[in-house]
C-alpha positions as a Python dict, from the first residue, in 0.01 Angstrom:
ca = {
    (1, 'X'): (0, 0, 0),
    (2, 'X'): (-192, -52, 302),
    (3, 'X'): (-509, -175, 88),
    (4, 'X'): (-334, -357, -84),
    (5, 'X'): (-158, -527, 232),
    (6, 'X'): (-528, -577, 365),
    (7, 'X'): (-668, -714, 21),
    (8, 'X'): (-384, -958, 4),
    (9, 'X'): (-462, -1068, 413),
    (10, 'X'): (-828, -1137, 348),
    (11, 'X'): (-734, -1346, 14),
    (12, 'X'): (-537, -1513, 194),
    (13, 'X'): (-806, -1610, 492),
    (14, 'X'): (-1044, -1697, 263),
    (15, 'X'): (-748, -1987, 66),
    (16, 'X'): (-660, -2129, 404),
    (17, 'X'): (-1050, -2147, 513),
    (18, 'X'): (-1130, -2320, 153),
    (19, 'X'): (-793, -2579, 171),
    (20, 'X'): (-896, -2616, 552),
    (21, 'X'): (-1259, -2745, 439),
    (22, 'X'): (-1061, -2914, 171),
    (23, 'X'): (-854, -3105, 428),
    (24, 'X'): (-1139, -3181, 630),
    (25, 'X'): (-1295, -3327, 354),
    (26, 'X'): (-1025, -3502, 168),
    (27, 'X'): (-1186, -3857, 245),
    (28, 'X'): (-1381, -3971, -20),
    (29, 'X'): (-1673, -4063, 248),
    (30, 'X'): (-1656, -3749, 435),
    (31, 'X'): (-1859, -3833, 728),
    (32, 'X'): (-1653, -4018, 1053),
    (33, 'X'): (-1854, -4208, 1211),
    (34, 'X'): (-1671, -4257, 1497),
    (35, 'X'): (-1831, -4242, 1844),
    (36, 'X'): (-2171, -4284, 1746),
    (37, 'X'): (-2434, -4376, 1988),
    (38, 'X'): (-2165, -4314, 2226),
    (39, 'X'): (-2017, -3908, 2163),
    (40, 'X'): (-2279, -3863, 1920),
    (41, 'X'): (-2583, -3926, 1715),
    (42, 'X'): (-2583, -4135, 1365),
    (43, 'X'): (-2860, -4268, 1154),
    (44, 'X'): (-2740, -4439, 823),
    (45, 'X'): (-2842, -4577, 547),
    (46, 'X'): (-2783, -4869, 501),
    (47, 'X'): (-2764, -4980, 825),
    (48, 'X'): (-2403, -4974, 982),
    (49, 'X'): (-2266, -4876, 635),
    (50, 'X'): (-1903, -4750, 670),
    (51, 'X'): (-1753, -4481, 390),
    (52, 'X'): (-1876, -4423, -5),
    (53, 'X'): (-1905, -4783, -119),
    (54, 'X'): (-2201, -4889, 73),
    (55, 'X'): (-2335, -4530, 217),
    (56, 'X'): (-2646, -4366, 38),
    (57, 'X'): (-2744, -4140, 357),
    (58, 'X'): (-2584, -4055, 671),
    (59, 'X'): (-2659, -3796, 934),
    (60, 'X'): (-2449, -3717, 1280),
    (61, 'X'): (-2553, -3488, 1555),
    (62, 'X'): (-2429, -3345, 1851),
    (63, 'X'): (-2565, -3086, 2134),
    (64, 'X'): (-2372, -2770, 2142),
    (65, 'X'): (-2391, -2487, 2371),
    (66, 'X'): (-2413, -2440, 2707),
    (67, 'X'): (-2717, -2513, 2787),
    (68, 'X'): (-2760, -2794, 2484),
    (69, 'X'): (-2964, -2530, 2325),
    (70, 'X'): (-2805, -2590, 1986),
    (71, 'X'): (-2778, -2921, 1737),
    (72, 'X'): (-2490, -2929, 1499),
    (73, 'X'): (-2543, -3160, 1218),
    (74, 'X'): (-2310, -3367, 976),
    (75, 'X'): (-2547, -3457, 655),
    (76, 'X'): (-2435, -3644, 378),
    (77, 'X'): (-2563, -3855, 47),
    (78, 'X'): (-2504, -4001, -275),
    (79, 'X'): (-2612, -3907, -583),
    (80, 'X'): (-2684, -4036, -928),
    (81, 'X'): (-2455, -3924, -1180),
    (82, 'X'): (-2673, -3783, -1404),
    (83, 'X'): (-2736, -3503, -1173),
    (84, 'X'): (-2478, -3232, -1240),
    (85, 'X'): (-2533, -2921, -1016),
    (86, 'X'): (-2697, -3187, -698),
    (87, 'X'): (-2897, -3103, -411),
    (88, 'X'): (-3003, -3272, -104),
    (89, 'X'): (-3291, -3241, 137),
    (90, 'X'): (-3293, -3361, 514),
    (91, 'X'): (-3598, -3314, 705),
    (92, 'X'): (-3797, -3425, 1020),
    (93, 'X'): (-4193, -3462, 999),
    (94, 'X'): (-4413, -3637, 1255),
    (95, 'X'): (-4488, -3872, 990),
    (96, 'X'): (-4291, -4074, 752),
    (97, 'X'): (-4420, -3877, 479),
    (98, 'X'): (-4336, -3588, 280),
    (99, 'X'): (-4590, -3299, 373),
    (100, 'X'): (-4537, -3143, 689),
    (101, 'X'): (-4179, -3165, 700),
    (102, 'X'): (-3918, -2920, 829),
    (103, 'X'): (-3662, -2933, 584),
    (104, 'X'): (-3255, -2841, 558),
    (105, 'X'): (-3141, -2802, 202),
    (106, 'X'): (-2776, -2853, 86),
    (107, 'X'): (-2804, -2672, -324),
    (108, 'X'): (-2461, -2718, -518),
    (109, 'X'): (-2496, -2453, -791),
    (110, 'X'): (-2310, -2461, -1154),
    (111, 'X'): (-1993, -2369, -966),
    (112, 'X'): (-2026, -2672, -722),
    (113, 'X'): (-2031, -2408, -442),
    (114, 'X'): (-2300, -2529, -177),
    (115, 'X'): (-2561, -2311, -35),
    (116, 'X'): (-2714, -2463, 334),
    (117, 'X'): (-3108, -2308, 369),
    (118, 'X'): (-3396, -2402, 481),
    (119, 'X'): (-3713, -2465, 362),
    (120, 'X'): (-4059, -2642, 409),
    (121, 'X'): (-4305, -2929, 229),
    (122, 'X'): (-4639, -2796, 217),
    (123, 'X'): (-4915, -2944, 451),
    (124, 'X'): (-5143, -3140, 297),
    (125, 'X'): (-4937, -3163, -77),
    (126, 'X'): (-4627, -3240, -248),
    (127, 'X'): (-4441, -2930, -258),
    (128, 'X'): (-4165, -2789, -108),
    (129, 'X'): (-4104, -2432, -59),
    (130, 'X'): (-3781, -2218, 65),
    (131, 'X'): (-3864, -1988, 367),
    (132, 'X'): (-3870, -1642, 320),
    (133, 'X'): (-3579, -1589, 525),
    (134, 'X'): (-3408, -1914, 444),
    (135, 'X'): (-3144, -1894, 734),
    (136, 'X'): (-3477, -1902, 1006),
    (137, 'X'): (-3276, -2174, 1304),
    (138, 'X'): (-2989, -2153, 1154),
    (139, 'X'): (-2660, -2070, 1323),
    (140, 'X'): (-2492, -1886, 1045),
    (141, 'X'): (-2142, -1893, 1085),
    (142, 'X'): (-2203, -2279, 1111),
    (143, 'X'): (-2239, -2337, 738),
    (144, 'X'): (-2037, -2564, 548),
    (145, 'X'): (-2067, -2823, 245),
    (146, 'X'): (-1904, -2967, -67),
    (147, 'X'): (-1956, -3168, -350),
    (148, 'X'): (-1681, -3516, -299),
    (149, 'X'): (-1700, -3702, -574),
    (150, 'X'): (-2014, -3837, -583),
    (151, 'X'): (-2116, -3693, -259),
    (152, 'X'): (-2256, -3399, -120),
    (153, 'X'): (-2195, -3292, 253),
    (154, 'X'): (-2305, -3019, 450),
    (155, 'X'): (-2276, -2950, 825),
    (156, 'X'): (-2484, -2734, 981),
    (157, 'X'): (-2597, -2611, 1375),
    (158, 'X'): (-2943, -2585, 1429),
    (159, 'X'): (-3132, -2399, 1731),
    (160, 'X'): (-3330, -2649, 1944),
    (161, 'X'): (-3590, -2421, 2042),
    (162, 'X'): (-3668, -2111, 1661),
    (163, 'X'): (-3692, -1832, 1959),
    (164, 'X'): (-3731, -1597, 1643),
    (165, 'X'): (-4122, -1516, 1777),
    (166, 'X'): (-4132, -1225, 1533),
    (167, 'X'): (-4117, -1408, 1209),
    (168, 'X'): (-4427, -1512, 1071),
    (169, 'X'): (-4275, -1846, 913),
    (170, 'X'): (-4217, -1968, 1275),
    (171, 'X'): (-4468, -2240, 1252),
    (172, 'X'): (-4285, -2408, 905),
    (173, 'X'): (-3980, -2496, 1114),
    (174, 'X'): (-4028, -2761, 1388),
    (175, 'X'): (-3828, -2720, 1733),
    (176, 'X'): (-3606, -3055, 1794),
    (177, 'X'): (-3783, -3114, 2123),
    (178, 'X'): (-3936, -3398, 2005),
    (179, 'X'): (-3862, -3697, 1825),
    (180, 'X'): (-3897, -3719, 1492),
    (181, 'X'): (-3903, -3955, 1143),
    (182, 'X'): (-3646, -3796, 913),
    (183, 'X'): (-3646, -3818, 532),
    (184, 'X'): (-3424, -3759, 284),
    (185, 'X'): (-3412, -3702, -86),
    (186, 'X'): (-3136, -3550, -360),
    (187, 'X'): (-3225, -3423, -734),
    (188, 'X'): (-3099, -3185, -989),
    (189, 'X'): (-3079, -2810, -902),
    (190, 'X'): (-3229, -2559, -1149),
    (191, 'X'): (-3028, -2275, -1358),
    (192, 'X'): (-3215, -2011, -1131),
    (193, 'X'): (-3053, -2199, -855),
    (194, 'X'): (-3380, -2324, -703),
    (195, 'X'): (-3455, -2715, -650),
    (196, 'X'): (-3586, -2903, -893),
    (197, 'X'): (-3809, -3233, -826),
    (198, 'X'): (-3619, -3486, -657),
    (199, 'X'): (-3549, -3805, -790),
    (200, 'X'): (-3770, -4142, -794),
    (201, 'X'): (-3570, -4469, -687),
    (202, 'X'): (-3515, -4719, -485),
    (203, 'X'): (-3287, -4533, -218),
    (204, 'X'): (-3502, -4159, -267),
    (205, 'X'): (-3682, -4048, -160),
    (206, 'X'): (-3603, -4216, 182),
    (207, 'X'): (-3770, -4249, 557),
    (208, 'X'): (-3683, -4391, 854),
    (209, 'X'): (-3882, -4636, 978),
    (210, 'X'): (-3851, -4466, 1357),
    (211, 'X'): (-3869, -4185, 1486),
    (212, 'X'): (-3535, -4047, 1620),
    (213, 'X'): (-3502, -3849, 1925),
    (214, 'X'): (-3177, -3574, 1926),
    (215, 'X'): (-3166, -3529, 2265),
    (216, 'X'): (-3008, -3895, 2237),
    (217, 'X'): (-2703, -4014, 2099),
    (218, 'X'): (-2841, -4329, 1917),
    (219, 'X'): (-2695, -4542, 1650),
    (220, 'X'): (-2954, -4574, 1384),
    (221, 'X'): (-3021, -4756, 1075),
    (222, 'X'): (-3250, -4906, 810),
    (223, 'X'): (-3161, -5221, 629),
    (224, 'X'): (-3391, -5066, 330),
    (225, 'X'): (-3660, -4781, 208),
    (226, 'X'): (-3905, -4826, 469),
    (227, 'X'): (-4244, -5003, 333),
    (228, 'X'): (-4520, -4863, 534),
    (229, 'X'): (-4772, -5158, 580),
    (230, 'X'): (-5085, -4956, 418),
    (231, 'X'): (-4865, -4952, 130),
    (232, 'X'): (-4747, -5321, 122),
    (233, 'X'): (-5146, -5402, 190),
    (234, 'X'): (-5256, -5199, -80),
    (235, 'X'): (-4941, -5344, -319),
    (236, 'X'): (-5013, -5669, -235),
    (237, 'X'): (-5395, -5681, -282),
    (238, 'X'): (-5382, -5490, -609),
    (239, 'X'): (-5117, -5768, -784),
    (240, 'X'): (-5324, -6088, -607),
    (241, 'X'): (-5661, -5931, -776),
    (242, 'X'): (-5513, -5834, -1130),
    (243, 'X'): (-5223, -6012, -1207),
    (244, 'X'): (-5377, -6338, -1080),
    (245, 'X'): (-5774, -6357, -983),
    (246, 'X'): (-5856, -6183, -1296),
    (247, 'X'): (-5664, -6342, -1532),
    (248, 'X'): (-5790, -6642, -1464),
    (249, 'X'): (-6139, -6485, -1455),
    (250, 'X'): (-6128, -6333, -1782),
    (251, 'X'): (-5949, -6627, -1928),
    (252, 'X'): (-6236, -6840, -1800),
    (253, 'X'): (-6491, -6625, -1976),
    (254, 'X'): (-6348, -6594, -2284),
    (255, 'X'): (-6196, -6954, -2387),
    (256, 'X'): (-6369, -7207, -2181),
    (257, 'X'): (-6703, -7184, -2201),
    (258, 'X'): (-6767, -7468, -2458),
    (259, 'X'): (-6507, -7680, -2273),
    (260, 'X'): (-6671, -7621, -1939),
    (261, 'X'): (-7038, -7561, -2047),
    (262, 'X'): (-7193, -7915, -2065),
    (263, 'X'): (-6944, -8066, -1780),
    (264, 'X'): (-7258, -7984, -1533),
    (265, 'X'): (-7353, -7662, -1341),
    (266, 'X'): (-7301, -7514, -1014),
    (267, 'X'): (-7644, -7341, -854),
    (268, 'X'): (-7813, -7412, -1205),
    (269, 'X'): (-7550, -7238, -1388),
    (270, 'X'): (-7244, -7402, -1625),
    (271, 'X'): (-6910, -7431, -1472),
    (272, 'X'): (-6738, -7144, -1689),
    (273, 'X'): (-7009, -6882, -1644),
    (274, 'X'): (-7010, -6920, -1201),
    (275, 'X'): (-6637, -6918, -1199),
    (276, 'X'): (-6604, -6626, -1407),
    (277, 'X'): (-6875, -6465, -1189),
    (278, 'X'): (-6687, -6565, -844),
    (279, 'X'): (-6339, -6465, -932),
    (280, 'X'): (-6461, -6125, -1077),
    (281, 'X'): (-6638, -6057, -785),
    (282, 'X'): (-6357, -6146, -557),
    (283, 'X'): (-6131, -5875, -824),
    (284, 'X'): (-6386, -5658, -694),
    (285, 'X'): (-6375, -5678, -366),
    (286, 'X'): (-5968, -5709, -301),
    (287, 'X'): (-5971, -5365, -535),
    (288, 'X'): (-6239, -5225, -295),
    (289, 'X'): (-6004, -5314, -8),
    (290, 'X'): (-5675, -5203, -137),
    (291, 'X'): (-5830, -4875, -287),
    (292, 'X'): (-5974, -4790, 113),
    (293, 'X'): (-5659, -4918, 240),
    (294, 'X'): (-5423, -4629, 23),
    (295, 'X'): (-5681, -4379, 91),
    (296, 'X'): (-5685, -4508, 482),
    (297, 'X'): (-5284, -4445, 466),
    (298, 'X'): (-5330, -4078, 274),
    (299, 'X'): (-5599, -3963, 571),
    (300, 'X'): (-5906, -4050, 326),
    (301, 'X'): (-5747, -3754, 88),
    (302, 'X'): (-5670, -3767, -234),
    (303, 'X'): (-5325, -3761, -380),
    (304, 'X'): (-5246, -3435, -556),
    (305, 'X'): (-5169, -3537, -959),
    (306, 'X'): (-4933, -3298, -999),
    (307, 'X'): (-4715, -3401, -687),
    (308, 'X'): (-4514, -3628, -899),
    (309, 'X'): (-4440, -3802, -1237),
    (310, 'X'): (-4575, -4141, -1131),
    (311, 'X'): (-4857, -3987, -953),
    (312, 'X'): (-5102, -4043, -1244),
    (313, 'X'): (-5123, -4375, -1031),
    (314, 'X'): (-5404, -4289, -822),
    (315, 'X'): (-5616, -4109, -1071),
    (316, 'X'): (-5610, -4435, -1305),
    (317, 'X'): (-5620, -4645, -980),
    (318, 'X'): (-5954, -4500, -926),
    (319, 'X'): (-6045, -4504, -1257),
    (320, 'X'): (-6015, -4914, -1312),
    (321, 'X'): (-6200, -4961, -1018),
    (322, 'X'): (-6500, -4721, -1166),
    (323, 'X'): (-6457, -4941, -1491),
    (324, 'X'): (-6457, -5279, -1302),
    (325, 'X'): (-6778, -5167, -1055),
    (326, 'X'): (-6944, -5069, -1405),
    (327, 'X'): (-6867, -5375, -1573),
    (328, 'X'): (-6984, -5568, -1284),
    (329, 'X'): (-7356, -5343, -1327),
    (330, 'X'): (-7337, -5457, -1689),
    (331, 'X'): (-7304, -5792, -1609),
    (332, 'X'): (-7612, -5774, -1350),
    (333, 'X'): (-7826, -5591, -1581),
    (334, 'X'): (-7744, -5837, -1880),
    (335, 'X'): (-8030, -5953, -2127),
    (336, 'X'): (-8156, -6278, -2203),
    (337, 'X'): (-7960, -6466, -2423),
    (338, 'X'): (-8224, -6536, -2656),
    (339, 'X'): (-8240, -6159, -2664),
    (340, 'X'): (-8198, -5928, -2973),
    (341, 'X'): (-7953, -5701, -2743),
    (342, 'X'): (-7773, -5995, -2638),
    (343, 'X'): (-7500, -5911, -2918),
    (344, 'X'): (-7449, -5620, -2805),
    (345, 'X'): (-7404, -5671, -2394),
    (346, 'X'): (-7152, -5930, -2481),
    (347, 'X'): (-6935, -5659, -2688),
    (348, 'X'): (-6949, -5418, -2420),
    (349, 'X'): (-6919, -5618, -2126),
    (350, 'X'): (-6597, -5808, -2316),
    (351, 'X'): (-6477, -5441, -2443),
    (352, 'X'): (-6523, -5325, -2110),
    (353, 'X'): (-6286, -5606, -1945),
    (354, 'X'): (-6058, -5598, -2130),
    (355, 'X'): (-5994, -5271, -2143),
    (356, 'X'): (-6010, -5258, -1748),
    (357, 'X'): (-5691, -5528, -1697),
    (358, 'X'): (-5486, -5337, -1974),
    (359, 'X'): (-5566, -5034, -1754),
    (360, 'X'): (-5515, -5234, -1452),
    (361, 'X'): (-5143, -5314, -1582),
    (362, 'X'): (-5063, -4941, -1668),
    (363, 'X'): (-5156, -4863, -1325),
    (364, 'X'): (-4946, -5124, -1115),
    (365, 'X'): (-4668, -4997, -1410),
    (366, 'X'): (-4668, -4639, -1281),
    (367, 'X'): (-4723, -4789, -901),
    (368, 'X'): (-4409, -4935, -858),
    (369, 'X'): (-4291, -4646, -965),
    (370, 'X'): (-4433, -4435, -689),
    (371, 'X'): (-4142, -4278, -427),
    (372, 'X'): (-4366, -4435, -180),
    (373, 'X'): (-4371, -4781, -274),
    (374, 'X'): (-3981, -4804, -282),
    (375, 'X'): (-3931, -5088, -538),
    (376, 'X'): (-3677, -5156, -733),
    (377, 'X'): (-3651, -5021, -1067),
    (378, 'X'): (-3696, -5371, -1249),
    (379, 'X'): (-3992, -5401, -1140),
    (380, 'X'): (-4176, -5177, -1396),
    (381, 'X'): (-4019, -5409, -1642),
    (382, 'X'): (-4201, -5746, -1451),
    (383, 'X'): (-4534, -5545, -1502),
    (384, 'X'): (-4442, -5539, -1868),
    (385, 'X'): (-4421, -5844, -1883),
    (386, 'X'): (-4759, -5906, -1719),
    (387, 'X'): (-4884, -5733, -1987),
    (388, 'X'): (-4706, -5867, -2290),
    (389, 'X'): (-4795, -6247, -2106),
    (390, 'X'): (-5208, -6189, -2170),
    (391, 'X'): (-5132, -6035, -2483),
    (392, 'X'): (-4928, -6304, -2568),
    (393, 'X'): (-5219, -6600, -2449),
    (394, 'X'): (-5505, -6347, -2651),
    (395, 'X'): (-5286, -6421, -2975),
    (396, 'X'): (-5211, -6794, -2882),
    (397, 'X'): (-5542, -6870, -2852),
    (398, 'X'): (-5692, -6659, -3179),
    (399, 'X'): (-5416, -6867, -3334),
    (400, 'X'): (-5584, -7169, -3236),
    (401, 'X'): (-5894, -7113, -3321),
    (402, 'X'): (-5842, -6976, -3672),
    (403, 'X'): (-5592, -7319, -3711),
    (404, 'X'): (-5891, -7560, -3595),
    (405, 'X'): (-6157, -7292, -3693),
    (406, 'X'): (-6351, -7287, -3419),
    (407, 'X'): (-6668, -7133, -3462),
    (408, 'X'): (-6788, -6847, -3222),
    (409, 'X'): (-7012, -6953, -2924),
    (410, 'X'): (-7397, -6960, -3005),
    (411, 'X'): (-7557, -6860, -2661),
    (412, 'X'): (-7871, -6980, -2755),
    (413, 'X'): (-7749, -7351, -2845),
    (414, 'X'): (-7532, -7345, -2556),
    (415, 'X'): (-7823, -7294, -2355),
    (416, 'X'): (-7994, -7640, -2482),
    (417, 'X'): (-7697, -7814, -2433),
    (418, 'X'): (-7661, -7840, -2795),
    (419, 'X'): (-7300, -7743, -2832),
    (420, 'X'): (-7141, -7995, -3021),
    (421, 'X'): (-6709, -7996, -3011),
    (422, 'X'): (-6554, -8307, -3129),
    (423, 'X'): (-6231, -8162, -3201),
    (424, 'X'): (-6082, -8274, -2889),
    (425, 'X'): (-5730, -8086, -3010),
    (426, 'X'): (-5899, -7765, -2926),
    (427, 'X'): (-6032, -7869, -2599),
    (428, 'X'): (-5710, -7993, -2500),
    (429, 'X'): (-5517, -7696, -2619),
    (430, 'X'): (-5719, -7463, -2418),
    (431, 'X'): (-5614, -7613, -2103),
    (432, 'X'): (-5283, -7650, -2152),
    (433, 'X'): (-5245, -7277, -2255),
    (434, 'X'): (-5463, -7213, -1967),
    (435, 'X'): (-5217, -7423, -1696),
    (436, 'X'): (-4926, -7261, -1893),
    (437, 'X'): (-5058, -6886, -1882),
    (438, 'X'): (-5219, -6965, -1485),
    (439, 'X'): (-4797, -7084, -1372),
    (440, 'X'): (-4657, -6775, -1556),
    (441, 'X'): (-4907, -6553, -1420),
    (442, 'X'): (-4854, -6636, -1031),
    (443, 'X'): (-4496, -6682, -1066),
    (444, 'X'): (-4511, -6243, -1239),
    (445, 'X'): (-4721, -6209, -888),
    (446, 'X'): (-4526, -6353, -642),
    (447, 'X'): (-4216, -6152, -797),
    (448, 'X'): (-4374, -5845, -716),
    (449, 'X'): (-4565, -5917, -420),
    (450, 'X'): (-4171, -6043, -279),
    (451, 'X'): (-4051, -5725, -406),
    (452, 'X'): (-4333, -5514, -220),
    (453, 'X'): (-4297, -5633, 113),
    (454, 'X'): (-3939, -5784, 94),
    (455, 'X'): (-3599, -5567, 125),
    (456, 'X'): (-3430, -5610, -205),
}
């Protein structure tokens, strides 16, 4: 009877703890954010958002103990419905990037039951891995969370100072001495009960754009994902030098030269061929830049290709610009036109560029995708439509020429000036495809160079 009297006692402890967390938590949005920067600590994203309708992240702190040698934390964040056992990540790195960082994981399993733990990115990569002894800072009898709706919470107390000398993982958790950017980041937890790879949107991952100090009791906020200004550099270069400059370049080389051969020459040379020559040059060079710009923001290292899904970017970002410095050697190199081999530099230098923009517009499709860039998910669909736009001006103007059948350029005539194109229809056509196709092109760049550097 007396077991059974004790059974019944703890059953009943462990109900009134569950519908005490239960009442603590009844609030849809179950963060207060009452008293921050005032009796407390608060960063939020958005900035100043209130409860669950405009909240994505939000993180509270406090000093506890006697001596302030503790941190208790309030953590909470959205997630996407498709994600049906959710976790959450917060962490603090010196940077606003992922490796490096000191993380504190909130895992709902199948049961909805959340697990607080910590873990660690790994220096120099894309991975994160759970400590060894995943409760390393931790106050234990300080762990709490729950899945609200589309929420997950978890509150947590932290040691300032890990004064745990004897464990050899001392090093992966950072002491909250000094200030620090935080990040966060929620995806889909595995079967085994282990994180899977977080999501890729517009809202995660996420870092602050400041550091945050938790000695203080600030009230912080972003107004969006932070662009870092290597990244809106690189962004912005890349779209100027593909979407625009060589567009028109190519165009140029490919459907003007008997319209803008005999109009004169610049430096000896016909119109068509010198701006061809100037603009791809200029592609050139803005690549060069953006390409030691994004390796100037990664410490001149190379992103890891299996860090993410979109992070195929670099490895074909890299590759267009080997394609584009080769074309540009082909072009040097070229034979004389009243050469035998002139038939076949003009396929490979023409296979070559095209090839490179249709590469160029894959890459920028899986670059706006990148967690870093933090651009909205439509944008992968403006890209497409880069691409589908010179498709669409390739067919227009095969159209044309079939229609008014045009013959192929003869290099060797065109050199004596003995090109001979009455059919003024053409010529006209050309440039009025070209002044359509040059509009629709800038207005597809300024879209996305808006939606690089601009909050959306």
């Amino acid at each position: 009877m007396g077991k059974f009297v004790s059974l019944l006692v703890v059953c009943m402890s462990v109900v009134l703890n569950e519908l005490t967390l239960i009442q603590a938590f009844s609030s849809e949005w179950p963060i207060s954010f009452d008293g921050c920067g005032s009796t407390k600590g608060c960063y939020r994203f958005p900035e100043k958002c209130h409860d669950s309708s405009d909240c994505v992240h939000a993180l509270t702190w406090q000093n506890k103990g006697s001596d302030n040698d503790n941190v208790s934390f309030e953590y909470a964040a959205t997630f996407k419905a498709h994600l049906t056992a959710p976790w959450a990540g917060f962490g603090i790195a010196d940077k606003p990037q992922m490796p490096g960082a000191s993380v504190v994981d909130c895992i709902a399993g199948r049961s909805s039951n959340v697990t607080v733990q910590m873990s660690y990115n790994v220096e120099g990569g894309h991975h994160n891995q759970p400590l060894n002894n995943k409760y390393l800072g931790l106050v234990l009898d300080s762990l709490e969370g729950a899945i609200i709706g589309s929420h997950i919470f978890c509150n947590f107390t932290r040691q300032r100072v890990i004064d745990d000398y004897s464990d050899p993982e001392i090093g992966k958790v950072k002491n909250l001495t000094s200030p620090y950017y935080v990040l966060f980041a929620t995806g889909q937890t595995k079967a085994s009960g282990d994180k899977d790879i977080h999501d890729f949107n517009n809202f995660v991952p996420h870092a602050s754009s400041m550091k945050i100090n938790f000695d203080k009791y600030s009230d912080l906020g972003d107004v969006s994902p932070s662009k870092d200004p290597y990244i809106r550099a690189h962004a912005t270069l890349m779209i100027v030098a593909w979407v625009v400059v060589a567009s028109l370049g190519m165009f140029t080389s490919r459907y003007m030269k008997n319209q803008w051969n005999e109009n004169g020459t610049i430096c000896g040379k016909p119109y068509w061929f010198q701006i061809h020559r100037y603009l791809m040059g200029l592609v050139l060079a803005l690549g060069l830049v953006g390409i030691l710009v994004i390796f100037a923001y990664n410490n001149w290292k190379f992103i890891d290709p299996e860090a993410s899904p979109t992070s195929i970017h670099p490895t074909l970002g890299v590759t267009t610009g080997a394609l584009m410095f080769l074309n540009l050697i082909l072009g040097i190199v070229r034979p004389n036109i009243y050469s035998a081999y002139r038939i076949y530099f003009w396929f490979f230098h023409a296979f070559f560029g095209h090839m490179t923009h249709l590469l160029a517009a894959v890459t920028m499709f899986f670059g706006v995708m990148q967690d870093k860039a933090h651009m909205p998910e439509w944008t992968k669909w403006v890209v497409v439509g880069f691409a589908c736009w010179r498709l669409l001006a390739d067919a227009a103007m095969t159209v044309a020429r079939i229609h008014y059948n045009e013959q192929p350029v003869n290099y060797v005539a065109m050199a004596n000036n003995e090109v001979d194109e009455p059919a003024t229809k053409v010529a006209a056509l050309r440039c009025a495809v070209m002044i359509v196709y040059l509009i629709g092109v800038v207005l597809l760049a300024l879209t996305l160079i808006i939606a690089a550097n601009v909050s959306l």
